[in-house]
KESE-982449 format. One line per 5 residues: number of its first residue (from 0); for each residue x, y, z of N, C-alpha, C, CB. Coordinates in nm, 3 decimals. Glycine has a CB too. Example, Ala and Ser with C-alpha at 12.3 -4.5 7.8 and 13.67 -1.06 7.14 Angstrom:
0	1.319/-0.569/0.780/1.230/-0.450/0.780/1.320/-0.330/0.780/1.131/-0.447/0.905 | 1.285/-0.225/0.708/1.367/-0.106/0.714/1.290/0.003/0.787/1.408/-0.060/0.572
This chain:
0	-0.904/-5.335/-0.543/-0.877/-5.237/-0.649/-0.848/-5.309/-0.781/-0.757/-5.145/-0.609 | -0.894/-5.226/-0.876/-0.904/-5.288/-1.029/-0.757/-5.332/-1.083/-0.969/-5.164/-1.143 | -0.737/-5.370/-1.160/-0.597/-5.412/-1.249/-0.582/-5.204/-1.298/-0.647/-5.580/-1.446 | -0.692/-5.219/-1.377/-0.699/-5.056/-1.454/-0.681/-4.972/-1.338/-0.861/-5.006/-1.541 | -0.751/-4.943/-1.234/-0.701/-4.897/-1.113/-0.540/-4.859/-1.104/-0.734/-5.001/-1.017
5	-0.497/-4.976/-1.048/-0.341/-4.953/-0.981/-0.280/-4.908/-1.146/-0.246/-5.137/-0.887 | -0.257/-4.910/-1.308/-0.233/-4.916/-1.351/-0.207/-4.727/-1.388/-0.280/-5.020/-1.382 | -0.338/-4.681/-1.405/-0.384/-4.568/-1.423/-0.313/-4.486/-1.269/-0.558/-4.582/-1.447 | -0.277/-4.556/-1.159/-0.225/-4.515/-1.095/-0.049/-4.459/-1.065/-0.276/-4.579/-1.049 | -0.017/-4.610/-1.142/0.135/-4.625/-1.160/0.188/-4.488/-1.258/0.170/-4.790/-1.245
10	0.077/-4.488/-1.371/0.091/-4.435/-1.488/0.099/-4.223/-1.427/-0.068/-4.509/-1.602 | 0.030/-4.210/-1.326/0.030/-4.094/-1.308/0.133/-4.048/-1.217/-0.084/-4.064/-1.276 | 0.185/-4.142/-1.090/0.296/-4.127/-1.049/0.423/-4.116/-1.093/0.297/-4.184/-0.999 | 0.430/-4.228/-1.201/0.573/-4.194/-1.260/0.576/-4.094/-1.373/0.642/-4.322/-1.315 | 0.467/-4.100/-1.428/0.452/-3.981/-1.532/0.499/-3.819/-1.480/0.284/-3.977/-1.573
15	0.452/-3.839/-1.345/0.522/-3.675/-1.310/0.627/-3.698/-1.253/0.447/-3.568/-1.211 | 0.677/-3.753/-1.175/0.808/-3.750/-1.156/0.855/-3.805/-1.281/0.854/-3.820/-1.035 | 0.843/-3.900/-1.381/0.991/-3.850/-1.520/1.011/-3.725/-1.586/0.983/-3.931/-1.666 | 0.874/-3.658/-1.568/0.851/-3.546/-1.609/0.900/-3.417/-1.523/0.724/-3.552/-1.630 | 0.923/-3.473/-1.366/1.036/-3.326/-1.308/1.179/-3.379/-1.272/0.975/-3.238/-1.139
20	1.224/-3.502/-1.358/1.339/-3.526/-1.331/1.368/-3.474/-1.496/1.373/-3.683/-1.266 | 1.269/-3.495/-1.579/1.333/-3.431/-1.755/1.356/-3.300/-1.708/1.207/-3.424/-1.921 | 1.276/-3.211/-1.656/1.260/-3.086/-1.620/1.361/-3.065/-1.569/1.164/-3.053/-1.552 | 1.457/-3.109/-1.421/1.554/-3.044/-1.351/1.699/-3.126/-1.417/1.522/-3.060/-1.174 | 1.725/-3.205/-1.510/1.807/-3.245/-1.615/1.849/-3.103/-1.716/1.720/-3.366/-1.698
25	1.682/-3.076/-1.766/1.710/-2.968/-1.878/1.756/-2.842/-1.821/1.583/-2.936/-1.965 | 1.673/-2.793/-1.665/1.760/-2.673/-1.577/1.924/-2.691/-1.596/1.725/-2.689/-1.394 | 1.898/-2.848/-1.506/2.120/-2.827/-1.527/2.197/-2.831/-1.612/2.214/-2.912/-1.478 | 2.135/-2.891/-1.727/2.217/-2.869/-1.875/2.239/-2.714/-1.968/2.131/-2.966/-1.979 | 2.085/-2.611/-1.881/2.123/-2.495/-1.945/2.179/-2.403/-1.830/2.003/-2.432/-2.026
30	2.221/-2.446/-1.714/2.289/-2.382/-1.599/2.428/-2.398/-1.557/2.227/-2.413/-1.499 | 2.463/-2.515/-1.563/2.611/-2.525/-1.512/2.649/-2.609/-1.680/2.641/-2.642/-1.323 | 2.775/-2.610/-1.672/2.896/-2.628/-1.745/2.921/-2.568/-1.861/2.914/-2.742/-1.770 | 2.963/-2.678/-1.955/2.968/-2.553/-2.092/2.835/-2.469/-2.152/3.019/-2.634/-2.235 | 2.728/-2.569/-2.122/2.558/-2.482/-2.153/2.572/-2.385/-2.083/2.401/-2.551/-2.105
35	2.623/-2.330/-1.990/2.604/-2.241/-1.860/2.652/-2.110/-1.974/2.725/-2.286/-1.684 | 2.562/-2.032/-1.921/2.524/-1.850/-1.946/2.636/-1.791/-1.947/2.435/-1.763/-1.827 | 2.735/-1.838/-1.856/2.891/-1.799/-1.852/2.986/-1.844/-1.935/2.946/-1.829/-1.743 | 2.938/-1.923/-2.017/3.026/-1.970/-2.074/2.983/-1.956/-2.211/3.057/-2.089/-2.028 | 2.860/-2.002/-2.266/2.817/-1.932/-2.403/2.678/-1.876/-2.394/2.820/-2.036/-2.527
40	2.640/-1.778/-2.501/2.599/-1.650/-2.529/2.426/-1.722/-2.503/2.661/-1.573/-2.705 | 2.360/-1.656/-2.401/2.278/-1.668/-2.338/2.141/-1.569/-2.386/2.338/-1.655/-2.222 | 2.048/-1.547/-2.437/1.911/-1.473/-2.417/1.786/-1.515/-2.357/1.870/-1.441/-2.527 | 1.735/-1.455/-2.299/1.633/-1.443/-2.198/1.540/-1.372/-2.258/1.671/-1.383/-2.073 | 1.410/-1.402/-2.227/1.311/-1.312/-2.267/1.183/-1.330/-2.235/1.311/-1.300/-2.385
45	1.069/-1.310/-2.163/0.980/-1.375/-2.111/0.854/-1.355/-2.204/0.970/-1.337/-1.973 | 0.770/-1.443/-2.279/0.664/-1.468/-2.305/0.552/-1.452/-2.227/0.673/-1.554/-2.336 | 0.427/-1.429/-2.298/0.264/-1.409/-2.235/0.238/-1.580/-2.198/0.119/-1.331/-2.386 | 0.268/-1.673/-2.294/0.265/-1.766/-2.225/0.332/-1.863/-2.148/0.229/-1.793/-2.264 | 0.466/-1.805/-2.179/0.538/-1.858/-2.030/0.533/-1.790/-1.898/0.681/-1.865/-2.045
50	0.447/-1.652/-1.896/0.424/-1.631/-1.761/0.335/-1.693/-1.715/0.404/-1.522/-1.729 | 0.187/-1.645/-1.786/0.046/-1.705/-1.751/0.040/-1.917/-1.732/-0.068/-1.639/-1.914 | 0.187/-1.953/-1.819/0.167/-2.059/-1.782/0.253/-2.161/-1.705/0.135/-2.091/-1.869 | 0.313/-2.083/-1.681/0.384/-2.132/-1.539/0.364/-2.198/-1.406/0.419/-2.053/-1.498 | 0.395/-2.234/-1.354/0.415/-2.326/-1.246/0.318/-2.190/-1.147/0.618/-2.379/-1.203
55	0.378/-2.124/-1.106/0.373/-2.041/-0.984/0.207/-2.022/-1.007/0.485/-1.884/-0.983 | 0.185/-1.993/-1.192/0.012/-1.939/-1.212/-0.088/-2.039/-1.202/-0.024/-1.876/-1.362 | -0.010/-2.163/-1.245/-0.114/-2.259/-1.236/-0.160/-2.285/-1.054/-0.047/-2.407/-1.319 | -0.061/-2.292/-1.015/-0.111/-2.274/-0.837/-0.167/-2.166/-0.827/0.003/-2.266/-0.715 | -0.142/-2.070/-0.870/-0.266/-1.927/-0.816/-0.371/-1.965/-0.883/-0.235/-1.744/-0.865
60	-0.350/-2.038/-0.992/-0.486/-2.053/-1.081/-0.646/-2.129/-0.962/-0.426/-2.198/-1.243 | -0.574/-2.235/-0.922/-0.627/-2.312/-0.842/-0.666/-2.274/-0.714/-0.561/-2.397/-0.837 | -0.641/-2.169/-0.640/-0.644/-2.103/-0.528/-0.750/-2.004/-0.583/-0.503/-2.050/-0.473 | -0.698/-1.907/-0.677/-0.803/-1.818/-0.753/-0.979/-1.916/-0.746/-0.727/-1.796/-0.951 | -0.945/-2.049/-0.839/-1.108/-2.103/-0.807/-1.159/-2.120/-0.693/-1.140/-2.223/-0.850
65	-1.048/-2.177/-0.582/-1.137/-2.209/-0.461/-1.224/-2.084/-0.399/-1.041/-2.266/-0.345 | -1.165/-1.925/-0.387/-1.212/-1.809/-0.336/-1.320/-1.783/-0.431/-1.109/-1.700/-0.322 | -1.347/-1.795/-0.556/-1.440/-1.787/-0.646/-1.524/-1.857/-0.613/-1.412/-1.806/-0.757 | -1.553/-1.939/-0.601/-1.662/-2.063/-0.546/-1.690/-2.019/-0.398/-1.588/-2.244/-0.547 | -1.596/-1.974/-0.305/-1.640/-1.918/-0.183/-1.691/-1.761/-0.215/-1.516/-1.927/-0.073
70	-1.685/-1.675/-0.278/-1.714/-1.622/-0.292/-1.914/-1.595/-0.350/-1.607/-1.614/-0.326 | -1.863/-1.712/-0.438/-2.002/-1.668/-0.518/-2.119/-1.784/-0.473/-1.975/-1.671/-0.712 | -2.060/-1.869/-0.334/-2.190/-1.918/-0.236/-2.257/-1.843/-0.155/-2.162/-2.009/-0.147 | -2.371/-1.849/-0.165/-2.448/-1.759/-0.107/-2.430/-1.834/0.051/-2.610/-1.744/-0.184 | -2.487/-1.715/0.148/-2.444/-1.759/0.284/-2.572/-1.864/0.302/-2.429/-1.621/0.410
75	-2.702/-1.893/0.264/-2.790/-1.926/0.279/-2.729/-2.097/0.269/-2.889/-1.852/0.193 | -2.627/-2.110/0.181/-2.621/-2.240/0.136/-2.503/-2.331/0.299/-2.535/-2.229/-0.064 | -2.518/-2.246/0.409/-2.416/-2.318/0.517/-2.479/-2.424/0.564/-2.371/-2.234/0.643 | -2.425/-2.536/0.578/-2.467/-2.624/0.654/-2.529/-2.651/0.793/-2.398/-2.665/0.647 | -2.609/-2.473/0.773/-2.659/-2.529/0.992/-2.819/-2.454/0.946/-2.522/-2.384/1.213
80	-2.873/-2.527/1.066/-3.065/-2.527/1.069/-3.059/-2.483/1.198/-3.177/-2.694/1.049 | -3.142/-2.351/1.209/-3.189/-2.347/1.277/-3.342/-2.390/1.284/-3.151/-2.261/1.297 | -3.318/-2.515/1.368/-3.432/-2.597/1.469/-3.529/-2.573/1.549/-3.392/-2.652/1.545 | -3.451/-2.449/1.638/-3.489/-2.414/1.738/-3.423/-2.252/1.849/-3.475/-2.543/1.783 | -3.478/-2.244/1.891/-3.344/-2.097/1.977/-3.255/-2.201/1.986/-3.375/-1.994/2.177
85	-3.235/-2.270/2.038/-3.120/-2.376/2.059/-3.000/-2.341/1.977/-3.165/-2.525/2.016 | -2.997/-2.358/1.879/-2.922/-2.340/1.783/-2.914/-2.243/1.735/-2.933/-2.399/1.714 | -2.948/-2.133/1.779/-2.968/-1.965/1.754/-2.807/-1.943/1.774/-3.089/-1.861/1.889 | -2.728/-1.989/1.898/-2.609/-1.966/1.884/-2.498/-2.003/1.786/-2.585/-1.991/1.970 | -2.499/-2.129/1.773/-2.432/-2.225/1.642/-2.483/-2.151/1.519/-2.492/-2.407/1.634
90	-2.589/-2.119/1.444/-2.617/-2.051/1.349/-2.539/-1.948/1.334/-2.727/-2.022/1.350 | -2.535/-1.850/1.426/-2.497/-1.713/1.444/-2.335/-1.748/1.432/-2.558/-1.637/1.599 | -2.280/-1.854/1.485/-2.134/-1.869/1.468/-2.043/-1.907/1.327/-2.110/-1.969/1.559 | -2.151/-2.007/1.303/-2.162/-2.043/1.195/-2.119/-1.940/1.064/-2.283/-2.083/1.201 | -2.216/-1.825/1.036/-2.222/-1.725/0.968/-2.089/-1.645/0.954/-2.321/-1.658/1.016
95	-2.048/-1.600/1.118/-1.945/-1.538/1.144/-1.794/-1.582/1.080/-1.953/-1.542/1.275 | -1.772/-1.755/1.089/-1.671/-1.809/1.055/-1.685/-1.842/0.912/-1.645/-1.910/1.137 | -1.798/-1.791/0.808/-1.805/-1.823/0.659/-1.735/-1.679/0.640/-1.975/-1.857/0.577 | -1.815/-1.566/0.728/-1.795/-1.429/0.668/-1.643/-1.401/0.696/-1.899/-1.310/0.737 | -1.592/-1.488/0.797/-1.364/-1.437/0.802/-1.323/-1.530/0.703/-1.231/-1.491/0.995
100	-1.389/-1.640/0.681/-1.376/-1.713/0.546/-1.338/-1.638/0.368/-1.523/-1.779/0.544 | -1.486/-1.619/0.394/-1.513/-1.530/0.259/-1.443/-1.387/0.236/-1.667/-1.500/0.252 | -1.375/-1.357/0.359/-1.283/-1.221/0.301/-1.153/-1.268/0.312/-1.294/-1.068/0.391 | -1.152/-1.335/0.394/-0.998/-1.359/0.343/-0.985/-1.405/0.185/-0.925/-1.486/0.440 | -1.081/-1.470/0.176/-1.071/-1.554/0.015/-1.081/-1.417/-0.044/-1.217/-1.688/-0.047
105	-1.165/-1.303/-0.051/-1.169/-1.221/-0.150/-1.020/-1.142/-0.144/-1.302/-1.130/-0.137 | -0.982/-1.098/0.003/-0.808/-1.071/0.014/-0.724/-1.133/-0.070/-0.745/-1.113/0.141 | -0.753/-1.263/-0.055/-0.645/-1.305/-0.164/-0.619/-1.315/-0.301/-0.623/-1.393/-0.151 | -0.824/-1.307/-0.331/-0.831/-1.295/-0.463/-0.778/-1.187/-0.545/-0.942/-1.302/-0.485 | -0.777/-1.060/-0.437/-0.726/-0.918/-0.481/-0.633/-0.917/-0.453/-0.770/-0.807/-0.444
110	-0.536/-0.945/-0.365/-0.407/-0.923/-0.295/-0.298/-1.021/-0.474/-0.411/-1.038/-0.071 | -0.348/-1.150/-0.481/-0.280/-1.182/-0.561/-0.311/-1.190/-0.749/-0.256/-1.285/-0.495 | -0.437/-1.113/-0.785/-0.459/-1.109/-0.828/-0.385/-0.938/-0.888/-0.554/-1.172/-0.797 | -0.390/-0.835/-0.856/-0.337/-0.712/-0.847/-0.159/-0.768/-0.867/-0.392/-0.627/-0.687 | -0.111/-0.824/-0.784/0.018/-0.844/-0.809/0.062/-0.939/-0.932/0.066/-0.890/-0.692
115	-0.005/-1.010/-0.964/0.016/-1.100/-1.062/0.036/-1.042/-1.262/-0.121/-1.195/-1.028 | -0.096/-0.935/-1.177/-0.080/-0.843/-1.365/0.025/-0.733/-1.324/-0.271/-0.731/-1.447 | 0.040/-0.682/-1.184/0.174/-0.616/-1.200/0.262/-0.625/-1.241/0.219/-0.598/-1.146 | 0.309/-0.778/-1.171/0.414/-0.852/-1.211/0.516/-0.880/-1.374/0.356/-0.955/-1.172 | 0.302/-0.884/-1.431/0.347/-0.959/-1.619/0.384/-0.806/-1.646/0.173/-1.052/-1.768
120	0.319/-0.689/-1.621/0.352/-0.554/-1.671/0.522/-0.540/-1.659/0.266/-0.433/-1.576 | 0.570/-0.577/-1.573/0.688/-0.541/-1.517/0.767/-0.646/-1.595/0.696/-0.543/-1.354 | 0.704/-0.762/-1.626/0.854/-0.896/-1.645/0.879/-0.878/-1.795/0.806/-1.112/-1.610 | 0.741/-0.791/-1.861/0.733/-0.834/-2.046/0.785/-0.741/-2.094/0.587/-0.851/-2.133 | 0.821/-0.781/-2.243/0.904/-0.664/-2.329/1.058/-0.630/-2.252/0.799/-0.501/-2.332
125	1.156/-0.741/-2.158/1.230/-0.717/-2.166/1.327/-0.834/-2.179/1.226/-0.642/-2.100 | 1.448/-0.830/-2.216/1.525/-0.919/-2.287/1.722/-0.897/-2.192/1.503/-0.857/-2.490 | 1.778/-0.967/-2.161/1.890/-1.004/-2.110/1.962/-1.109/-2.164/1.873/-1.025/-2.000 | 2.039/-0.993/-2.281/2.167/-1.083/-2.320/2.284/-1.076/-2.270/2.202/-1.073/-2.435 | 2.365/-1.245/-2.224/2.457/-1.260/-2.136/2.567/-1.306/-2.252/2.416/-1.360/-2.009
130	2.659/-1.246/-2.301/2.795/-1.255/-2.412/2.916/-1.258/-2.390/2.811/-1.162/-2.489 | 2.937/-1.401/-2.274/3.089/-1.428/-2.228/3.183/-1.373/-2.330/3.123/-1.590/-2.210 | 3.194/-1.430/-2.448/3.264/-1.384/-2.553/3.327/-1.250/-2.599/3.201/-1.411/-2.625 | 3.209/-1.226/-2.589/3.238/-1.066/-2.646/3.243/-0.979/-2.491/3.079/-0.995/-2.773 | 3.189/-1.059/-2.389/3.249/-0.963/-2.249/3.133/-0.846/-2.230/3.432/-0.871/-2.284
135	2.992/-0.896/-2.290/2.899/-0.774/-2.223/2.776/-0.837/-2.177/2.855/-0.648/-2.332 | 2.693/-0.796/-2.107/2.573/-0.807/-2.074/2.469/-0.688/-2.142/2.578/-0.811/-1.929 | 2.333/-0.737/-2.225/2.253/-0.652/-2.191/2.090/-0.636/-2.170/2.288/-0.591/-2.256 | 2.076/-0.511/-2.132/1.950/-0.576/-2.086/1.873/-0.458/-2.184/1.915/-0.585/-1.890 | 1.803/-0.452/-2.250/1.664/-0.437/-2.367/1.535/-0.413/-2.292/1.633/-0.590/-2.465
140	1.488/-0.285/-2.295/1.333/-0.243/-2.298/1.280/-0.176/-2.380/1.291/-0.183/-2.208 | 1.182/-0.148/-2.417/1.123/-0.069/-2.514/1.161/0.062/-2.533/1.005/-0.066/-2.497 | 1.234/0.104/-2.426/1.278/0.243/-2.387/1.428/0.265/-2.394/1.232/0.274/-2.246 | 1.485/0.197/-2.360/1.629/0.191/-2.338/1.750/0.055/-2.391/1.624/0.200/-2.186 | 1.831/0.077/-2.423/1.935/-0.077/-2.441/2.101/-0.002/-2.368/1.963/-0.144/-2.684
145	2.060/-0.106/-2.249/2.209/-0.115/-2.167/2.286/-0.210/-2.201/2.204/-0.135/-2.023 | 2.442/-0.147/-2.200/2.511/-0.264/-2.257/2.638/-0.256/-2.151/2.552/-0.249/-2.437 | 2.656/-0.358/-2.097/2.778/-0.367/-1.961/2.868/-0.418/-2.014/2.754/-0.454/-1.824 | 2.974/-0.391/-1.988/3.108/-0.386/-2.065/3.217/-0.453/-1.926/3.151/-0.188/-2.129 | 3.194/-0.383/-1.788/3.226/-0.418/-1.716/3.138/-0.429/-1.585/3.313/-0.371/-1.727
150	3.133/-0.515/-1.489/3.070/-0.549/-1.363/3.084/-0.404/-1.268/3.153/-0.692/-1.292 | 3.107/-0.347/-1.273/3.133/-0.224/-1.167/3.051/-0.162/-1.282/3.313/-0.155/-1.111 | 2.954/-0.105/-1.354/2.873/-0.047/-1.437/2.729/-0.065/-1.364/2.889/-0.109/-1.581 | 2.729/-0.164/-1.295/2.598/-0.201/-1.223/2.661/-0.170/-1.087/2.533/-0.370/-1.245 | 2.601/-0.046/-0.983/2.601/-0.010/-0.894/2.543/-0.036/-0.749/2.589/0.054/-0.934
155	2.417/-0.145/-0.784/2.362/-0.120/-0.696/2.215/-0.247/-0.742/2.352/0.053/-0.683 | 2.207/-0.347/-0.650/2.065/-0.413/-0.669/2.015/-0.417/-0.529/2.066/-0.569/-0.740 | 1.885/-0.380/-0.535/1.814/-0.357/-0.429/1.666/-0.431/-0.403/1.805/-0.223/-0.435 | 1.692/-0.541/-0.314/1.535/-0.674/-0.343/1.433/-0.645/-0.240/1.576/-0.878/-0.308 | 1.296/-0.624/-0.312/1.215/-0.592/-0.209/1.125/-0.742/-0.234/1.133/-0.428/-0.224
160	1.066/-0.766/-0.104/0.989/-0.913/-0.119/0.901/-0.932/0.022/1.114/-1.056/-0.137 | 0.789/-0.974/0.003/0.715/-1.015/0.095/0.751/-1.137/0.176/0.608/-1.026/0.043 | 0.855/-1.209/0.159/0.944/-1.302/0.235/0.909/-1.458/0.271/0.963/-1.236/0.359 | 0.802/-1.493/0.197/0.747/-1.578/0.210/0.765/-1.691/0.133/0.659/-1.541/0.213 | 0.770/-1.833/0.211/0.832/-1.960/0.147/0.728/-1.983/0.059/0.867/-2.090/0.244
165	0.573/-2.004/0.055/0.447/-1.987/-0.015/0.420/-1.833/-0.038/0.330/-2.055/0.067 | 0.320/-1.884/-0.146/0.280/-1.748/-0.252/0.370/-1.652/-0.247/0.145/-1.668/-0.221 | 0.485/-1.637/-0.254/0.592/-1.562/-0.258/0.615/-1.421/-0.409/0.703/-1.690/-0.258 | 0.620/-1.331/-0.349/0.640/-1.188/-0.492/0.765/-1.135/-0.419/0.479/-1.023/-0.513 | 0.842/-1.077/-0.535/0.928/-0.994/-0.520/1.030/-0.962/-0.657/0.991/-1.044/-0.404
170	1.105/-0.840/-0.659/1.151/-0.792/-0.748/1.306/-0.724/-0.693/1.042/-0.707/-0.803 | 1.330/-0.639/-0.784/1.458/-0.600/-0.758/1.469/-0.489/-0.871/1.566/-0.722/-0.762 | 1.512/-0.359/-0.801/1.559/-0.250/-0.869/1.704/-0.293/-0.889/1.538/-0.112/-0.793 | 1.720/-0.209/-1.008/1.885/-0.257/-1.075/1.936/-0.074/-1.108/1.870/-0.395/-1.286 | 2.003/-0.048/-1.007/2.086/0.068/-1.022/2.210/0.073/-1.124/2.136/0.092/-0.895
175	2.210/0.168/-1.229/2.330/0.164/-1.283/2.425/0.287/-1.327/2.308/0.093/-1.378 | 2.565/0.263/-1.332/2.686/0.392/-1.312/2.649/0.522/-1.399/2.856/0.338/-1.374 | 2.540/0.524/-1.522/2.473/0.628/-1.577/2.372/0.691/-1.515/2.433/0.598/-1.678 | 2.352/0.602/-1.424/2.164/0.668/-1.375/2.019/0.622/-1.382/2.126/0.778/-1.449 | 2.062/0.483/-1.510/1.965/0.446/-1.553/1.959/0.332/-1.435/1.968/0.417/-1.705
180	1.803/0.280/-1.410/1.702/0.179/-1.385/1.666/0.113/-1.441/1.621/0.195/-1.358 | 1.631/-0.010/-1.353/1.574/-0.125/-1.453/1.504/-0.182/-1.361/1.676/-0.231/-1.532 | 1.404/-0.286/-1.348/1.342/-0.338/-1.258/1.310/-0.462/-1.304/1.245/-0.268/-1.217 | 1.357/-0.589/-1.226/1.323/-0.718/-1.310/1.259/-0.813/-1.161/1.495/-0.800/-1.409 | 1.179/-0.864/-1.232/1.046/-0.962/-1.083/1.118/-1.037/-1.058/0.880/-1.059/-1.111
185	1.047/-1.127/-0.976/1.117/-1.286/-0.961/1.060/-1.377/-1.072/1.075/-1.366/-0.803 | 0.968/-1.299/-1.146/0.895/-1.382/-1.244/1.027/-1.414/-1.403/0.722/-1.270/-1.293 | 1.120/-1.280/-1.365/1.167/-1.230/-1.526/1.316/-1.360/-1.533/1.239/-0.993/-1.535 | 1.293/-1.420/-1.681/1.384/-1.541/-1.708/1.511/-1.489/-1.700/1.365/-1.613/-1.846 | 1.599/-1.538/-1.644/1.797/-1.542/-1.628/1.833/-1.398/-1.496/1.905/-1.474/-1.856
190	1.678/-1.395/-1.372/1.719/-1.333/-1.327/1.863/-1.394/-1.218/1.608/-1.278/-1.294 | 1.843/-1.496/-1.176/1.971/-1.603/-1.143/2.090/-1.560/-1.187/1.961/-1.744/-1.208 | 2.069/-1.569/-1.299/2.208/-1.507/-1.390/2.261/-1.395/-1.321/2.174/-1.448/-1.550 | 2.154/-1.299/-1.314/2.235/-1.129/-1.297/2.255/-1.129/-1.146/2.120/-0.963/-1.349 | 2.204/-1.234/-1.094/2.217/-1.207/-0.913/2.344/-1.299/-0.918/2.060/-1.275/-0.780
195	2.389/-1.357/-0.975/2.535/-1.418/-0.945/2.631/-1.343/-1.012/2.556/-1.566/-0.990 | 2.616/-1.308/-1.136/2.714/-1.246/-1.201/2.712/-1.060/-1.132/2.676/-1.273/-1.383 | 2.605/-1.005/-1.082/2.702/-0.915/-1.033/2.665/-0.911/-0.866/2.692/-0.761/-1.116 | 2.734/-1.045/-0.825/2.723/-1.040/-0.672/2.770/-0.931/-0.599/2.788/-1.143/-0.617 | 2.843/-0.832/-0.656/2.892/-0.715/-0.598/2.789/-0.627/-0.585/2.997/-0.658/-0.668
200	2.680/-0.597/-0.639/2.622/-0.530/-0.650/2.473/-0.543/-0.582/2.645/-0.518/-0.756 | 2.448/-0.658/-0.491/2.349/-0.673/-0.453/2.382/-0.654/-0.246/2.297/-0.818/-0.534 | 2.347/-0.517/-0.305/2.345/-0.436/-0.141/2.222/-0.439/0.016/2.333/-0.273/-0.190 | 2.094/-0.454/-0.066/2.021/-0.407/0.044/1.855/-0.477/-0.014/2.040/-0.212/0.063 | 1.813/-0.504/0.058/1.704/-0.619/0.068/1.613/-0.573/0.162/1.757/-0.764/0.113
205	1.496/-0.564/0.136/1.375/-0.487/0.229/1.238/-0.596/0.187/1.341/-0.281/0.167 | 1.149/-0.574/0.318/1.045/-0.644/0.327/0.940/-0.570/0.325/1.045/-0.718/0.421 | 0.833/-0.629/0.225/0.710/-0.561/0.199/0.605/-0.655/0.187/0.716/-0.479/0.082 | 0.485/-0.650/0.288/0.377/-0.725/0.276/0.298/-0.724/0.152/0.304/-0.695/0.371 | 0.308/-0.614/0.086/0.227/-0.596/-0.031/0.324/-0.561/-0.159/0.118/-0.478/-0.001
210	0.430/-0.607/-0.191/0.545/-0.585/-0.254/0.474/-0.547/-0.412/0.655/-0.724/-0.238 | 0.392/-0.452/-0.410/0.331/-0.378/-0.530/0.447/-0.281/-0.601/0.196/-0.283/-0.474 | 0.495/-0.300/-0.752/0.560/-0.237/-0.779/0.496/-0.122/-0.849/0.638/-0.299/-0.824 | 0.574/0.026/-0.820/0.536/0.128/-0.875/0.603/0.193/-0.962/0.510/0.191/-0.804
């Protein structure tokens, strides 16, 4: 192996790991101690391109191409000849194991593709300000501005999720002492925040294979 080789090699290994040790440095400096949300005045707010460019999308991104490319090979292009009847069986199997191939790939293309623009519908245009100081939380939609004054104001969080350690979705209805709703993904920034700060309020947790919000 070349000098440029191992070099170009070194260079890409440590390049990402300094780059997710800067990364989980800058998490703990805006999570625990005096940076911490609890302690000074915190806003949240999720961007078009901090969803679309996120960690979680760039892996769907990449999964998205592989089913695309399986998708849009024609079956003609499989690697088996038929020779002879001989191979009349292997052909025929052949076909069968592209075609559970090719739908699962299109399943997933739709399965996570459908949830993904749900998701941005659901995470954008809303905002969570956390104001140790002044002693309120609130949370901002186009429709409504809640402002919590006290922790018993939030009644009730309720997490639905497809439960999964990979490709993982899920959200959470946010019940509150007026009546009003709120609904924030796993996608939406300082949801951490509101699941610790009102640990009282997180009651009941349900599983959904297709955790489509409506």
């Amino acid at each position: 192996m070349r000098t440029v080789d191992i070099l170009l090699i070194f260079l890409v290994i440590f390049g990402l790991l300094g780059w997710y040790i800067w990364r989980m440095l800058r998490y703990t400096r805006d999570t625990v101690g005096e940076n911490s949300p609890f302690v000074v005045k915190r806003t949240y707010q999720l961007t078009a391109q901090e969803y679309w460019n996120s960690w979680t999308m760039r892996i769907n991104y990449m999964l998205y191409s592989v089913c695309v490319l399986a998708l849009i090979s024609p079956f003609w292009a499989l690697p088996f000849r038929a020779d002879g009847a001989s191979n009349t069986g292997m052909l025929t199997i052949g076909y069968i194991l592209y075609g559970i191939f090719w739908l699962l790939c299109f399943c997933l293309l739709l399965h996570n593709g459908i949830l993904d623009l749900n998701y941005w519908h659901h995470s954008r245009d809303k905002t969570i300000i956390f104001d140790p100081q002044a002693g309120t939380v609130q949370f901002i939609t186009p429709t409504q501005v809640l402002t919590l004054r006290d922790k018993a104001e939030l009644k009730k969080i309720v997490a639905y999720s497809n439960d999964k350690p990979k490709n993982s979705y899920g959200y959470y209805r946010l019940y509150f002492a007026g009546g009003e709703e709120l609904i924030l993904t796993d996608r939406s920034p300082g949801l951490w925040v509101v699941l610790e700060y009102f640990q009282h309020a997180f009651t009941e947790s349900h599983y959904q294979y297709f955790p489509f919000i409506r």
